[in-house]
C-alpha positions in Angstrom: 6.5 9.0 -15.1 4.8 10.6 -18.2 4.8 9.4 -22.0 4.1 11.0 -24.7 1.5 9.3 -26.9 0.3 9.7 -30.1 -2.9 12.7 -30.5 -5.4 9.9 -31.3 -4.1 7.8 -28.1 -4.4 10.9 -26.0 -8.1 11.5 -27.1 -9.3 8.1 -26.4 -7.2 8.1 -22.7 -8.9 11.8 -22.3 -12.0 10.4 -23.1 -11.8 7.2 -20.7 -10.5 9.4 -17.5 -13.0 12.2 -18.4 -15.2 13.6 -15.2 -19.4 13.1 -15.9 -20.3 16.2 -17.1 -21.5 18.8 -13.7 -19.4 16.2 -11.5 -18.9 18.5 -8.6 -17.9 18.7 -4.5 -18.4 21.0 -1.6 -15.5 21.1 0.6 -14.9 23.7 3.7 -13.8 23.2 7.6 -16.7 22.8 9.1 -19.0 26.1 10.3 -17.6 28.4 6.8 -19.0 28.5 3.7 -18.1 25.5 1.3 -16.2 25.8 -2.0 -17.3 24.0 -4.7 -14.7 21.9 -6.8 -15.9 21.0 -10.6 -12.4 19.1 -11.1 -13.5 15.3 -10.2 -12.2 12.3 -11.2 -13.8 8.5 -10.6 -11.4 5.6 -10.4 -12.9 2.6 -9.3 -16.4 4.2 -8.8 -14.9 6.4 -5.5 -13.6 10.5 -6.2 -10.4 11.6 -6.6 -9.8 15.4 -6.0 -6.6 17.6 -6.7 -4.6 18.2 -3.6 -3.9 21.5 -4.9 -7.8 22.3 -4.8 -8.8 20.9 -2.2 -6.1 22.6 0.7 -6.6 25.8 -0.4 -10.3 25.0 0.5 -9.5 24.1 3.9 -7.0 26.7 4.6 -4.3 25.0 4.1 -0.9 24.8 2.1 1.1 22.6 0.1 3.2 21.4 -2.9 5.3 18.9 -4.6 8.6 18.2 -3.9 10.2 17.5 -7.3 13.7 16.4 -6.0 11.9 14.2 -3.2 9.0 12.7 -4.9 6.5 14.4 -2.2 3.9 16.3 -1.7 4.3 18.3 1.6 1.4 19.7 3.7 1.6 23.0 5.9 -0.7 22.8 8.3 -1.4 23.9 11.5 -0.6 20.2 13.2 2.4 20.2 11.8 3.9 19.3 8.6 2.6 16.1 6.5 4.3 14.6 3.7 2.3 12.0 1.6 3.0 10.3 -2.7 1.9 8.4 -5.4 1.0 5.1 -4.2 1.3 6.0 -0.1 -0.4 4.1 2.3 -0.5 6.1 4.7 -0.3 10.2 5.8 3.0 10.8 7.4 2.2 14.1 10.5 5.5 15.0 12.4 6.6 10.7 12.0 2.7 9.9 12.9 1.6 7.7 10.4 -1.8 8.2 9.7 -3.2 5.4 7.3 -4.9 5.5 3.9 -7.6 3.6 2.5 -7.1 4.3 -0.9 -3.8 5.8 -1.8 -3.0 9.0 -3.4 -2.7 8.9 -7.8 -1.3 11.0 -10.3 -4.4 11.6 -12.8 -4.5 13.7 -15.7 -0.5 15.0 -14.6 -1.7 15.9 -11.0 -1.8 14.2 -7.6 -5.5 13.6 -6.5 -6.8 12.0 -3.4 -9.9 10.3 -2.4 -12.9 11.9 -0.7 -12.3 10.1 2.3 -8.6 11.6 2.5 -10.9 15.1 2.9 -13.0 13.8 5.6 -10.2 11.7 7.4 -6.6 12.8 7.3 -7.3 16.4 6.2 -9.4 16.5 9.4 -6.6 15.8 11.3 -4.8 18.9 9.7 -6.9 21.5 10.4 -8.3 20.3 13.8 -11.6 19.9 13.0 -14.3 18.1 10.8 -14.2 18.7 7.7 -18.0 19.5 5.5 -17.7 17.7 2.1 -21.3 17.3 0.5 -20.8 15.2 -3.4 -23.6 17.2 -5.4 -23.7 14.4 -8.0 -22.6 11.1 -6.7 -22.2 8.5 -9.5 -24.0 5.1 -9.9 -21.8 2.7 -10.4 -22.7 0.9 -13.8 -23.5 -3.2 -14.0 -20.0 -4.0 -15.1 -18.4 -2.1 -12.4 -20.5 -3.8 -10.1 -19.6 -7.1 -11.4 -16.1 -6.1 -11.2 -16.1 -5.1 -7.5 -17.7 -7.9 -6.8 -14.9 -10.5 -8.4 -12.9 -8.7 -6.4 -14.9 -9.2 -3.2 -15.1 -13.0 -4.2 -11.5 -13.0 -4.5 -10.7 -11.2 -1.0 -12.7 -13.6 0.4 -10.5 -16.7 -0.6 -7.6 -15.3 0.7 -8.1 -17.9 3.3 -6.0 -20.4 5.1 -7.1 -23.7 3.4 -5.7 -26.3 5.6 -6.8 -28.3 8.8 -4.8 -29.0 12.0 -1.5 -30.8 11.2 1.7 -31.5 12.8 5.1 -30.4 12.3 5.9 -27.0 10.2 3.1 -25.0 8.9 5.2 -23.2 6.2 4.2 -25.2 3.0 4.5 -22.3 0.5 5.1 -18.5 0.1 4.0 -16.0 -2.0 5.4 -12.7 -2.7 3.9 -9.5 -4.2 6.5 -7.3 -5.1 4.8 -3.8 -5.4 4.6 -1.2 -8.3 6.0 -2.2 -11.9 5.3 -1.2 -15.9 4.7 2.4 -15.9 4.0 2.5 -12.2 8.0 3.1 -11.0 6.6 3.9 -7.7 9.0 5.8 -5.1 12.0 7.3 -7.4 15.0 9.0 -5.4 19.1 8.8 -6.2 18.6 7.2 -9.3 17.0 4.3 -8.4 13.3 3.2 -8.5 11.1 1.5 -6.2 9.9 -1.2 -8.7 13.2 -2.3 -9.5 14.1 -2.7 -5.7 11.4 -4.6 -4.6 11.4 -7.1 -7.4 14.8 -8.0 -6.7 14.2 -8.3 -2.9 11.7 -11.1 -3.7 13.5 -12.6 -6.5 16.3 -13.1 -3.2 13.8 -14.1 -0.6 12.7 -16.9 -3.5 15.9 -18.3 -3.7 16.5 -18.5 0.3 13.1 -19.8 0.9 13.6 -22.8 -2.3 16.9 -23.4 -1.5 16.5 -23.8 2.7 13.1 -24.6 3.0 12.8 -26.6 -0.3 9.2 -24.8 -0.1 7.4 -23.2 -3.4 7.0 -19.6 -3.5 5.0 -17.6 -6.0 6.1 -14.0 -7.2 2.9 -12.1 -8.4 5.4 -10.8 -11.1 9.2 -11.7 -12.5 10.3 -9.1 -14.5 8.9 -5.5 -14.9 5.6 -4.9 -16.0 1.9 -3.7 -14.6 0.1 -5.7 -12.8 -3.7 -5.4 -11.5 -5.0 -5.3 -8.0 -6.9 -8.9 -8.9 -3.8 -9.9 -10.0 -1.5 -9.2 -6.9 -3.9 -11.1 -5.0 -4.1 -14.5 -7.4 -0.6 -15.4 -6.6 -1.8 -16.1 -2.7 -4.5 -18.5 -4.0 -2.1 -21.5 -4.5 -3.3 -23.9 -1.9 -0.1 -24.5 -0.7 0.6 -20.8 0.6 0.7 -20.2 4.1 1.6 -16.8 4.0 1.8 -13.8 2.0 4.3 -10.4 1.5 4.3 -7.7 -0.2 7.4 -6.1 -0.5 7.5 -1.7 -1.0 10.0 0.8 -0.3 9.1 4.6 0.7 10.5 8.2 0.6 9.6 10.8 3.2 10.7 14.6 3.1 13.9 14.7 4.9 16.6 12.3 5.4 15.5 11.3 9.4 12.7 9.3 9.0 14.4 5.5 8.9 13.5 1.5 9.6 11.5 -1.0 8.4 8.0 -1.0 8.8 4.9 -3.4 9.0 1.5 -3.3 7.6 -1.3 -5.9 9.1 -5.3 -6.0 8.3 -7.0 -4.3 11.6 -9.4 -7.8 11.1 -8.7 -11.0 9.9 -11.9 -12.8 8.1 -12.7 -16.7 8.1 -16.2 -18.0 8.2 -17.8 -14.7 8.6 -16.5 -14.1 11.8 -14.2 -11.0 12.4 -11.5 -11.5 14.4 -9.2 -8.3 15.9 -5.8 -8.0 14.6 -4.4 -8.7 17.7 -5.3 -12.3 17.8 -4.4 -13.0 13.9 -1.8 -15.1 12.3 -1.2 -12.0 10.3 0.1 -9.9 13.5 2.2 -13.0 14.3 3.9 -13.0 11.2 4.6 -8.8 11.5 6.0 -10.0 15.0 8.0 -12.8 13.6 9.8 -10.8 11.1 10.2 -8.0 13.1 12.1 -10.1 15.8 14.5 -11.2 13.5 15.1 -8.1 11.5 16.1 -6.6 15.0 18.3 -9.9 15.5 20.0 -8.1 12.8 20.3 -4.6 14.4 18.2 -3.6 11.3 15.8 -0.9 13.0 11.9 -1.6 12.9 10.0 1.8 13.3 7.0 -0.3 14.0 3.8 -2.6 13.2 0.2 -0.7 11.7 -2.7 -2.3 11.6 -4.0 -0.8 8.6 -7.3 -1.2 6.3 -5.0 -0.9 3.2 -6.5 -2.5 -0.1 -3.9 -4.5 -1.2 -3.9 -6.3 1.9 -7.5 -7.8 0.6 -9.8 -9.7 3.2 -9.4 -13.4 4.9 -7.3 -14.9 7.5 -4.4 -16.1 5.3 -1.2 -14.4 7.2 -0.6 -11.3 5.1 2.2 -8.9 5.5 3.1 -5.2 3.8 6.8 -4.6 4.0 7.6 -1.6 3.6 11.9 -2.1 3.4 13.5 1.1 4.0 13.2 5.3 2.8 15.0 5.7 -0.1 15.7 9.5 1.9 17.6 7.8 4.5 21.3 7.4 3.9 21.7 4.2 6.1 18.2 3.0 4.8 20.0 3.4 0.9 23.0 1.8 1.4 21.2 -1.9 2.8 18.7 -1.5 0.1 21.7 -0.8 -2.6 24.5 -2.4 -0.7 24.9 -6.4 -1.5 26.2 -6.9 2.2 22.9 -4.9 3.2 20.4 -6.7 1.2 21.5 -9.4 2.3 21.7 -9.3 5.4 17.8 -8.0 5.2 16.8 -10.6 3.2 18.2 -13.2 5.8 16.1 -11.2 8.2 13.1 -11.9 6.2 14.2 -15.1 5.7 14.5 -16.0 9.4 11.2 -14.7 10.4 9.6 -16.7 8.1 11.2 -19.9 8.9 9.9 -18.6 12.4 6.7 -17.8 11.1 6.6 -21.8 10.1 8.4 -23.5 13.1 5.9 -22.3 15.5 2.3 -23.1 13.8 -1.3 -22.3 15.0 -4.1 -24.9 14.3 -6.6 -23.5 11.9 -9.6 -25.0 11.9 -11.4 -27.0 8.7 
């Protein structure tokens, strides 16, 4: 969503996204002569590029739906639908995952350099030559930064020994986007809003039934941080963690709930697969119930998303429903559909905590 701010505001935002000046990439399929793009943005010390630069470079087509919310890809694979905020590249219902999600910068939709080498690849067939003719040093305090935020991936940890009985002793919930950040917008309604009153319901099922604490990285609607999405799960009581989104595809077939796991799960410097993590077993968990339900489950992704952050504490992306789906619309709008999802939820937790693993000290 864009706001209009006063000239003197919208010199000093100019001035903070502004590229360094001869910031430039090289970008062609591999084997033709590279095109060079002077358009780059840094968020977060990694390059963001226009989509509508960087397809043309790779003999490829696209725009933005303005009715959908999406950007849709012509391509030789197929067509692939991506927006703001995705997590992942959707090819002819593949889902093909992102590291760092697409964001609208200076009023366009960029995406990372390793979109262009990864996805994009997929695309056009083949590899993909990007050269970055002046890569930026990161400066001290952006150093510092990143590594806060490694300290702080690193204690999303299960902090408990072996014990008896349930292993549910508290939940946290992240619900995703908020502020200025409206994230998926279709029909009139907003993504934000949806997933803050989907937790706001799991928290009352969970303190009411389970008499357990639960921990909503936000309450109302404002921006949050990365750091700060991940805080919430530090409470030492929390067993396991959600984060709660709702997505928009292209057409109106796409439909279901679906699952987003780390591909590793971290705890003493060892690196454990996916498939032998609590955070798989929660996916599975919820996933059972939800079809209990006859709620459809398109599937479980194990996914090196960022806001899943590092550790071993069970950790969960939800993504509830498309927004472009008129079944998927009426149990995210519908009170007899929410909550019957929530009680879905619900029950797979409760699940999650009836049937607990020993973690070690």
């Amino acid at each position: 969503m864009l706001r209009f701010v006063p000239a003197l505001q919208m010199v000093f935002l100019l001035l903070a996204i502004a590229v360094p000046a001869g910031a430039a990439v090289e970008v062609a399929p591999d084997g033709l002569p590279p095109v060079t793009l002077n358009e780059v943005y840094l968020r977060d010390g990694i390059p963001y590029l226009a989509l509508d630069d960087v397809l043309p470079a790779l003999g490829l087509r696209g725009e933005w739906d303005a009715v959908r919310h999406l950007y849709v890809i012509t391509a030789p694979q197929g067509k692939a639908t991506l927006f703001a905020g995705s997590r992942y590249l959707n090819l002819e219902n593949r889902y093909l995952p992102l590291a760092h999600p697409p964001r609208f910068i200076d009023r366009r939709l960029r995406v990372s350099e390793d979109f262009v080498t990864g996805p994009l690849s997929r695309l056009i067939g083949g590899r993909v030559f990007y050269r970055n003719l002046n890569p930026a040093e990161v400066p001290p305090e952006r150093a510092e930064d990143a590594s806060t935020l490694d300290r702080l991936f690193a204690f999303l940890l299960r902090k408990k020994g072996n014990q008896a009985g349930p292993s549910l002793r508290g939940v946290a919930i992240d619900p995703g986007h908020g502020g200025l950040d409206p994230g998926t917008v279709g029909g009139g309604l907003k993504e934000k809003d949806l997933n803050l009153d989907f937790a706001k319901d799991l928290e009352k099922q969970l303190k009411m039934q389970l008499g357990v604490p639960v921990f909503l990285s936000r309450d109302a609607d404002y921006s949050l941080s990365l750091d700060d999405r991940l805080k919430v799960a530090l409470h030492p009581e929390v067993d396991a963690f959600l984060q709660l989104h709702v997505q928009a595809e292209s057409g109106a077939g796409p439909k279901g709930v679906m699952f987003f796991v780390r591909p590793f799960e971290e705890s003493d410097g060892q690196m454990v697969p996916a498939g032998q993590g609590e955070s798989l077993r929660l996916a599975r968990e919820l996933a059972t119930e939800l079809g209990k339900a006859g709620i459809p489950v398109t599937g479980i992704y194990s996914a090196p998303l960022l806001p899943l952050g590092r550790g071993n504490l069970p950790t969960v992306l939800v993504e509830l429903g498309f927004l472009t789906n008129p079944d998927d619309r009426a149990r995210l709008t519908d009170p007899t559909g929410r909550q019957a999802l929530v009680a879905a939820l619900f029950a797979g937790l409760k699940a999650f905590g009836e049937h607990p693993t020993e973690i070690p000290q």
